[in-house]
N, CA, C and O atoms as a printed pandas DataFrame, in Angstrom:
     atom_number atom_name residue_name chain_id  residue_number  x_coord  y_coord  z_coord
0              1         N          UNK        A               1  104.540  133.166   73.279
1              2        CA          UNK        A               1  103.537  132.395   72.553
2              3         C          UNK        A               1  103.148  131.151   73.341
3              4         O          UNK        A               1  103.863  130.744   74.256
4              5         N          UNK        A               2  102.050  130.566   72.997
5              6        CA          UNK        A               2  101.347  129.409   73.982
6              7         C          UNK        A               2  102.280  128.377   73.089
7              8         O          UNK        A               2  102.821  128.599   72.006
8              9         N          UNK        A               3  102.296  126.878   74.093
9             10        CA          UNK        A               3  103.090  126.028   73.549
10            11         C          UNK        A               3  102.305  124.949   72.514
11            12         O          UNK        A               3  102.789  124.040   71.839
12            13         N          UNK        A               4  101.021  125.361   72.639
13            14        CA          UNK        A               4  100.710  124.518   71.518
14            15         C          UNK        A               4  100.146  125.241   70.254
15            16         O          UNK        A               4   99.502  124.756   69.324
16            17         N          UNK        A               5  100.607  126.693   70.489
17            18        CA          UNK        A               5   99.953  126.887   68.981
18            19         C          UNK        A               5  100.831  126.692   68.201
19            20         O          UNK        A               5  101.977  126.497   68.606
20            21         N          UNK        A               6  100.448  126.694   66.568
21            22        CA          UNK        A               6  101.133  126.373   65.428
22            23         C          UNK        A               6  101.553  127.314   64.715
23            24         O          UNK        A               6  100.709  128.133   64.349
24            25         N          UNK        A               7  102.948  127.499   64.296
25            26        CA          UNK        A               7  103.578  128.638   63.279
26            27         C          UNK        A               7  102.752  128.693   62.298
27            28         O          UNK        A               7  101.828  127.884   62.207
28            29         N          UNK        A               8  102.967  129.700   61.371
29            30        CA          UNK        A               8  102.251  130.486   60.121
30            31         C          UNK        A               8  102.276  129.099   59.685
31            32         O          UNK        A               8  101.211  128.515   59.485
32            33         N          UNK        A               9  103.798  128.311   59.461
33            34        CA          UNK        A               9  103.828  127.200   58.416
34            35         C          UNK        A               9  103.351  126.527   58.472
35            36         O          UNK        A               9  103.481  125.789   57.495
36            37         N          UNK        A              10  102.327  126.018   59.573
37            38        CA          UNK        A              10  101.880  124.993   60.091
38            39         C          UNK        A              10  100.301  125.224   59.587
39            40         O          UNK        A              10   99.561  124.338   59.158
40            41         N          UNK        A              11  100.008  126.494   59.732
41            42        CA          UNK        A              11   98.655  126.554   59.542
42            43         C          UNK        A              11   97.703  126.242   58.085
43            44         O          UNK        A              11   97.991  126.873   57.069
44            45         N          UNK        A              12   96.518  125.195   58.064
45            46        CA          UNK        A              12   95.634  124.927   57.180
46            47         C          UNK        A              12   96.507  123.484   56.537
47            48         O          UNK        A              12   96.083  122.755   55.640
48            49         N          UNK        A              13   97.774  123.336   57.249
49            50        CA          UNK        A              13   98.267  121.776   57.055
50            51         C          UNK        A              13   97.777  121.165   58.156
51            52         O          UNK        A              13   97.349  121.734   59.160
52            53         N          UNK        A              14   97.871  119.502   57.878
53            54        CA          UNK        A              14   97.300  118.850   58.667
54            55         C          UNK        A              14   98.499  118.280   59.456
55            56         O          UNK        A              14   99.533  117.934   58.884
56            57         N          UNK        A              15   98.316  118.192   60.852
57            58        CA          UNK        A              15   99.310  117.745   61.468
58            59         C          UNK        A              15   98.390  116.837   62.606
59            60         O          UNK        A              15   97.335  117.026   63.212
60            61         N          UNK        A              16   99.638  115.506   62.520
61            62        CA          UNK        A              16   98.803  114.085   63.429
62            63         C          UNK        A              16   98.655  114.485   64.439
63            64         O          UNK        A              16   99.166  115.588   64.634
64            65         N          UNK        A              17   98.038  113.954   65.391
65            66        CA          UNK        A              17   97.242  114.132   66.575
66            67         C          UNK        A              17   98.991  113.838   67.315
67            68         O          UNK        A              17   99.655  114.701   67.889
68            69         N          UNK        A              18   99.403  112.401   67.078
69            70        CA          UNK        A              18  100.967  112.487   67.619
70            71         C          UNK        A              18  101.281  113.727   67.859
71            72         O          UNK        A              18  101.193  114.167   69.006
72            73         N          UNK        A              19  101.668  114.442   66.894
73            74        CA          UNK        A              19  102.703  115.326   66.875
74            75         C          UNK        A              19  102.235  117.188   67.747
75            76         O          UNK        A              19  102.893  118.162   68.112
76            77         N          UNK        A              20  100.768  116.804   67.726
77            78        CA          UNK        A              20   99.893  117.937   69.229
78            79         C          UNK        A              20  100.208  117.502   70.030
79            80         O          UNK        A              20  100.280  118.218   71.028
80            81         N          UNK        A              21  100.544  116.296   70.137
81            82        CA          UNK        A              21  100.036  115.665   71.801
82            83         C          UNK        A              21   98.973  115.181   72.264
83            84         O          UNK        A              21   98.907  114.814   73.437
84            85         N          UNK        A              22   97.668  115.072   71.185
85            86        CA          UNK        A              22   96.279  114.626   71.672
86            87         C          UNK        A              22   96.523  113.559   71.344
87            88         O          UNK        A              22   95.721  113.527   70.410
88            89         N          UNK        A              23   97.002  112.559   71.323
89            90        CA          UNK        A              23   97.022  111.185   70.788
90            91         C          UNK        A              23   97.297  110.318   72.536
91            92         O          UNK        A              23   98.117  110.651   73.392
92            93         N          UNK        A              24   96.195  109.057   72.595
93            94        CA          UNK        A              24   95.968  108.699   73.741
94            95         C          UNK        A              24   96.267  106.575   72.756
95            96         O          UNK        A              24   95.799  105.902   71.837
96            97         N          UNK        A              25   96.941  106.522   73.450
97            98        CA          UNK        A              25   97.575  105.208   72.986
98            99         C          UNK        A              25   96.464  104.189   73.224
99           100         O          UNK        A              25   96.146  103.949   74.389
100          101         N          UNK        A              26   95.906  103.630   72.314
101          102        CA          UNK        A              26   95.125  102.264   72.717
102          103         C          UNK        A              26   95.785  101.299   73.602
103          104         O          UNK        A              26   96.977  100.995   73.638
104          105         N          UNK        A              27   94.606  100.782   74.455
105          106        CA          UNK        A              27   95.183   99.922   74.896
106          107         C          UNK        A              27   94.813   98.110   74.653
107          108         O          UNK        A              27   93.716   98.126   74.095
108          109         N          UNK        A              28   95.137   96.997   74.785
109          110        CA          UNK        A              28   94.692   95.645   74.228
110          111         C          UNK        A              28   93.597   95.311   74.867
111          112         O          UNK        A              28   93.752   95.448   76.080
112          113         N          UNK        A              29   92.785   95.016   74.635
113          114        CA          UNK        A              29   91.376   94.371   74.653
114          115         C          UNK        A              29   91.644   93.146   76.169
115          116         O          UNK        A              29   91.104   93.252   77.270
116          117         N          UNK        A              30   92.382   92.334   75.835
117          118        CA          UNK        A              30   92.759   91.370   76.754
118          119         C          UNK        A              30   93.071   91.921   78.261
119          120         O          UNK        A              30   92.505   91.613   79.310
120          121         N          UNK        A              31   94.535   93.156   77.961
121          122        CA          UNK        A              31   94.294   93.594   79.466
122          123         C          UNK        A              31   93.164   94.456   80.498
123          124         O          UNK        A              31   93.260   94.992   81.602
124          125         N          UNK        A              32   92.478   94.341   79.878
125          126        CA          UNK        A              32   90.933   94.822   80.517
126          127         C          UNK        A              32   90.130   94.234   81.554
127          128         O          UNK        A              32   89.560   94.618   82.576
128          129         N          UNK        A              33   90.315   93.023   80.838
129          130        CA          UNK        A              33   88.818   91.936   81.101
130          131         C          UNK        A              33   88.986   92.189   82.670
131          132         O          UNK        A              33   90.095   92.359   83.178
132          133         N          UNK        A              34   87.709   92.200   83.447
133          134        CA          UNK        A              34   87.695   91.519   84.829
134          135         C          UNK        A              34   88.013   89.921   85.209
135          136         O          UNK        A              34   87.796   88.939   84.499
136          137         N          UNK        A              35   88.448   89.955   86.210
137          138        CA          UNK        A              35   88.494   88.686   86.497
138          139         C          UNK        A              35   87.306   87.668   86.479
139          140         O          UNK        A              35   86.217   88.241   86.511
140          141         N          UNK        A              36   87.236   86.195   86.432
141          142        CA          UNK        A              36   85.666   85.539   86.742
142          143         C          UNK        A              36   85.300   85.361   87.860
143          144         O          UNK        A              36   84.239   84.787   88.104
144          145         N          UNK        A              37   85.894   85.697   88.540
145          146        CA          UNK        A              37   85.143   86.091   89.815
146          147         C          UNK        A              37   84.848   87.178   90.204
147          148         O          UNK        A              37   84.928   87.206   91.432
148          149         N          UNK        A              38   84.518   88.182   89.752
149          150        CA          UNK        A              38   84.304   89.504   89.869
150          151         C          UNK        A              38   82.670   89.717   89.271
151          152         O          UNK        A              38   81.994   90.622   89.760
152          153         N          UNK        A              39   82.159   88.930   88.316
153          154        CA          UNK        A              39   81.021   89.368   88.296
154          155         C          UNK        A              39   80.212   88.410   89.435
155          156         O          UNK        A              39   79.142   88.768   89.926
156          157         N          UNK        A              40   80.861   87.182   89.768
157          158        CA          UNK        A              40   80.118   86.008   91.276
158          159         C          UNK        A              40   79.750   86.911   91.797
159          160         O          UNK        A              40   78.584   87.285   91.671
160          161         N          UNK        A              41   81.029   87.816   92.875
161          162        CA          UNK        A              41   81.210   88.554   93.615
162          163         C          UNK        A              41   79.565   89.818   93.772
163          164         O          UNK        A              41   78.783   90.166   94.657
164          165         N          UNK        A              42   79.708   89.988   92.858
165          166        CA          UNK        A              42   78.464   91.158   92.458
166          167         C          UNK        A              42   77.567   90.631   92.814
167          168         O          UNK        A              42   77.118   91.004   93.898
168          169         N          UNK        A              43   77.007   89.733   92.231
169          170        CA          UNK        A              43   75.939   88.967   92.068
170          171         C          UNK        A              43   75.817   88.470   93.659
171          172         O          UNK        A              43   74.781   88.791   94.241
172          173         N          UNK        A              44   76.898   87.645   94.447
173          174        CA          UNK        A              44   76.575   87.457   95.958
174          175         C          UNK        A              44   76.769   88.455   96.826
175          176         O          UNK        A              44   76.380   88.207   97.968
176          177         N          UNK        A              45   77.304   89.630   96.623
177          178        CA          UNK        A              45   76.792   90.833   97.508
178          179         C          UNK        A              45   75.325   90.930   97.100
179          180         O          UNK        A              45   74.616   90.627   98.060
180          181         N          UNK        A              46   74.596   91.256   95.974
181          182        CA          UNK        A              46   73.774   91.946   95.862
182          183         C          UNK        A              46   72.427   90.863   96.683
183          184         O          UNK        A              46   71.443   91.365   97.227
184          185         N          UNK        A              47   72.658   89.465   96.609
185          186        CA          UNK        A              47   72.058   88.327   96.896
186          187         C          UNK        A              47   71.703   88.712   98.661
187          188         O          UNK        A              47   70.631   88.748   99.264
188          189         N          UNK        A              48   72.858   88.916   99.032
189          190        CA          UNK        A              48   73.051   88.674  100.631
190          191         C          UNK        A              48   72.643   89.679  100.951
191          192         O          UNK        A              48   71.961   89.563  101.969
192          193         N          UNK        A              49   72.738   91.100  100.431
193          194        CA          UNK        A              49   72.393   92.496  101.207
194          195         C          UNK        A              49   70.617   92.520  100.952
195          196         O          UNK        A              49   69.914   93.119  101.766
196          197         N          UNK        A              50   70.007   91.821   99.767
197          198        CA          UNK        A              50   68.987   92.042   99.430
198          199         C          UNK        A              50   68.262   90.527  100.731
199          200         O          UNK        A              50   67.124   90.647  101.183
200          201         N          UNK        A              51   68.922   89.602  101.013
201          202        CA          UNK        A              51   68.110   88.401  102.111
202          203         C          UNK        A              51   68.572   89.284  103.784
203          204         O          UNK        A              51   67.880   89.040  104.772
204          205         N          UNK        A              52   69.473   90.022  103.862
205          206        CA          UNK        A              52   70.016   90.082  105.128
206          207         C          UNK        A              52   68.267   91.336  105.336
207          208         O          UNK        A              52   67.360   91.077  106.127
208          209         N          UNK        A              53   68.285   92.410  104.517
209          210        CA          UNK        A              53   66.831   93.204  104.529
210          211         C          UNK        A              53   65.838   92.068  104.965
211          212         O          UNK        A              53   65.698   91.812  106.161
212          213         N          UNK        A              54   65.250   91.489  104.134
213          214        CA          UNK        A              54   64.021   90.744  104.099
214          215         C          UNK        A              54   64.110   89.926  105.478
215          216         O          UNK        A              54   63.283   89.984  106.388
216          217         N          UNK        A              55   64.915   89.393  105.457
217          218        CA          UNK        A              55   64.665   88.433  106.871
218          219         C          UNK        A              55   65.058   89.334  108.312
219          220         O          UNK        A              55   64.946   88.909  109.461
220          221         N          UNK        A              56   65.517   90.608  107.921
221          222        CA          UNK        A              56   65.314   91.642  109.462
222          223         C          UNK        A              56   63.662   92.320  109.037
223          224         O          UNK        A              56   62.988   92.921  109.874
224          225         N          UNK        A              57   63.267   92.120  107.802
225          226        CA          UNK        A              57   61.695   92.339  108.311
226          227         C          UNK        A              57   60.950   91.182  108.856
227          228         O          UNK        A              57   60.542   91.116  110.015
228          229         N          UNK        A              58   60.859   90.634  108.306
229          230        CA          UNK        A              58   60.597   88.983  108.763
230          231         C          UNK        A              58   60.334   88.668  109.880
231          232         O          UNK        A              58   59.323   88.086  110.271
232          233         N          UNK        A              59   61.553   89.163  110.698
233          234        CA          UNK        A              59   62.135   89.278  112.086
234          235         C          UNK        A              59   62.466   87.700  112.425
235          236         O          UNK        A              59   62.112   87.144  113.465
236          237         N          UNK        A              60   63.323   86.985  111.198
237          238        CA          UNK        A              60   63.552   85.722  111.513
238          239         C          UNK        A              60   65.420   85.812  112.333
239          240         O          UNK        A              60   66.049   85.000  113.013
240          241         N          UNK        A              61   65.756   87.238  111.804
241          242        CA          UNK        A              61   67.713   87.340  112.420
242          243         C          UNK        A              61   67.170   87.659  114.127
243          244         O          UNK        A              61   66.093   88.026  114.595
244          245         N          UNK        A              62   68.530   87.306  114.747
245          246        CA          UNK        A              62   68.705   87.120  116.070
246          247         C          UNK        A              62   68.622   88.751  116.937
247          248         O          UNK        A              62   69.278   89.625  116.371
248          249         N          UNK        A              63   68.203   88.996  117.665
249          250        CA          UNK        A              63   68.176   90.135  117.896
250          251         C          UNK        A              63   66.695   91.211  117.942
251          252         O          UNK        A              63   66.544   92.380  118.297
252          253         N          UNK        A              64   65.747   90.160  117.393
253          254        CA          UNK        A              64   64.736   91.341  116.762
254          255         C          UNK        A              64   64.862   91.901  115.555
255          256         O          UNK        A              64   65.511   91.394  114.640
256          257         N          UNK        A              65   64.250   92.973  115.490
257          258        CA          UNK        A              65   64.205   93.968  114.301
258          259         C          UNK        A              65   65.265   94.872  114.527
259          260         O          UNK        A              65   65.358   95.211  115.707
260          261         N          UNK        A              66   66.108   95.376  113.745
261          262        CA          UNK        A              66   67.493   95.983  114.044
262          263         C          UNK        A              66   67.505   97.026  113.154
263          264         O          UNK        A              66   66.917   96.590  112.165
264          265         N          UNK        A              67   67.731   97.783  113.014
265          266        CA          UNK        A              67   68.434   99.232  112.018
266          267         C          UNK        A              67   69.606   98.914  111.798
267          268         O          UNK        A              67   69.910   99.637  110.849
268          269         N          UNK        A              68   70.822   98.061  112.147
269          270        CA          UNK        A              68   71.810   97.365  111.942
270          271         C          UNK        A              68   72.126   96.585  110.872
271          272         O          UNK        A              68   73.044   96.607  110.052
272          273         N          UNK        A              69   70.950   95.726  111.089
273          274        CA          UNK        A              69   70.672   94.847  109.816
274          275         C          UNK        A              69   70.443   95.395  108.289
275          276         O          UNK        A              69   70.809   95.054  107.164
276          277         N          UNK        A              70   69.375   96.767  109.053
277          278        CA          UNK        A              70   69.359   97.142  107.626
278          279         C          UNK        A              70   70.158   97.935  106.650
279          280         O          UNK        A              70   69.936   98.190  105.466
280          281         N          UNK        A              71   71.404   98.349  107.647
281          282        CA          UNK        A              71   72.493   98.949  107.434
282          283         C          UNK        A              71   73.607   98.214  106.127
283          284         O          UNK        A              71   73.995   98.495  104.993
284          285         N          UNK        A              72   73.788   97.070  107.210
285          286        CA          UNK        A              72   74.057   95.526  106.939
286          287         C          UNK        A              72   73.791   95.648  105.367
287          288         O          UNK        A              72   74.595   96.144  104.579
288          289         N          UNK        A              73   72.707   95.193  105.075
289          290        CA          UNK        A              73   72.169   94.781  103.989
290          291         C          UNK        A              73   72.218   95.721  102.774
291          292         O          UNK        A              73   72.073   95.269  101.639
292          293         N          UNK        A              74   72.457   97.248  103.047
293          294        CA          UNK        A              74   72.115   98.579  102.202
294          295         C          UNK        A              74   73.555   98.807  101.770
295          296         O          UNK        A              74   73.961   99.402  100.771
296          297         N          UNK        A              75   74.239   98.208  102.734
297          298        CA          UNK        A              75   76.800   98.777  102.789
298          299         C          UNK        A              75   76.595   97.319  101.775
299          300         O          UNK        A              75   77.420   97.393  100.864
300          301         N          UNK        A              76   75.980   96.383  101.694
301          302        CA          UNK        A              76   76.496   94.944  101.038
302          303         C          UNK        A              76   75.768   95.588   99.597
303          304         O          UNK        A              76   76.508   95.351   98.642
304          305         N          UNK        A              77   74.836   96.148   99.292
305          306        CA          UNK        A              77   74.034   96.136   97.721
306          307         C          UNK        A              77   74.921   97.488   97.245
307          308         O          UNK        A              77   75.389   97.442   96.108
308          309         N          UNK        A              78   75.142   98.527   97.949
309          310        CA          UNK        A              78   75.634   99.434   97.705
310          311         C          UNK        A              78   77.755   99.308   97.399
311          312         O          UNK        A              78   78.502  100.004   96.711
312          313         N          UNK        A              79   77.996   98.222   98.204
313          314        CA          UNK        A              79   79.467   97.464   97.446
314          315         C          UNK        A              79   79.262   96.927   96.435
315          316         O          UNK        A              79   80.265   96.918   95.720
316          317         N          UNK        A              80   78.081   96.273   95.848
317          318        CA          UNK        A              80   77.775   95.325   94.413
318          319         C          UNK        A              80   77.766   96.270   93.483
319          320         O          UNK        A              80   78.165   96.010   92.348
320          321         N          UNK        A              81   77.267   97.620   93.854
321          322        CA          UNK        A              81   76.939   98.294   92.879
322          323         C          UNK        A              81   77.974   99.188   92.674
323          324         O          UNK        A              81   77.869   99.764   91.592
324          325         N          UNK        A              82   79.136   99.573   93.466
325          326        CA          UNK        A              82   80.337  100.275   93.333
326          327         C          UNK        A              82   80.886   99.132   92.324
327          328         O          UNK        A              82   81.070   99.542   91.178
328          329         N          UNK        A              83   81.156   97.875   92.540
329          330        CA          UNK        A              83   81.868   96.842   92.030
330          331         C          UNK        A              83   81.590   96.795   90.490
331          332         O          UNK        A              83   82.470   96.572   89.658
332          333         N          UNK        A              84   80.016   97.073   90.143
333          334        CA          UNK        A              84   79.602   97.068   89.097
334          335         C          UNK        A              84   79.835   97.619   87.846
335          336         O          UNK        A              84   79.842   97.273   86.665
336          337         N          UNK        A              85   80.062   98.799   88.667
337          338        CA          UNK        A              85   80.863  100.263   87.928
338          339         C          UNK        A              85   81.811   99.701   87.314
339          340         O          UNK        A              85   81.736  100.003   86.123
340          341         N          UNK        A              86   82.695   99.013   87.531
341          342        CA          UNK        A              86   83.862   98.819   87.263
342          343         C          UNK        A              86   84.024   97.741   86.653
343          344         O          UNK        A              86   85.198   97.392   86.532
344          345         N          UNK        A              87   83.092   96.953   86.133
345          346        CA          UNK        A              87   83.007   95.449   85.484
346          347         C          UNK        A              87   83.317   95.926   84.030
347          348         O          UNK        A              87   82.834   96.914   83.478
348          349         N          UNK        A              88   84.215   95.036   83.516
349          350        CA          UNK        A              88   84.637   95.072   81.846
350          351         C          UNK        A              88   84.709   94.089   81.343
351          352         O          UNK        A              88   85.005   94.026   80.149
């Protein structure tokens, strides 16, 4: 027999989620929170990857016009937005 089905006696009674095993323990509200620097963080990646673009069009960064830069700028908005995911 499978280990979670229920004997004859069991059946059309109600039995707690405990006692299946589907029961998933809450957890406290408090240990959640992100830190306060975690939404800064977001906010100055997304700042810097979005000026590091604009000013390699500009062509005010050192070097010229770069595909580097715009690399640069796309790995920094694209970390804000992994980071984001994860904000509570």
């Amino acid at each position: 027999m499978a280990k979670n089905r229920r004997t004859s006696k069991e059946m059309g009674r109600y039995v707690a989620p405990e006692q299946r095993g589907r029961y998933t323990a809450k957890t406290k509200h408090d240990t959640t929170k992100s830190p306060r620097w975690f939404g800064a963080l977001i906010l100055e990646l997304l700042g810097f990857g979005l000026f590091v673009i604009v000013m390699n069009y500009l062509n005010v960064l050192p070097g010229a016009v770069s595909p580097w830069y715009l690399v640069l700028g796309l790995a920094s908005m694209f970390g804000a937005f992994f980071l984001a995911t994860r904000y509570k």
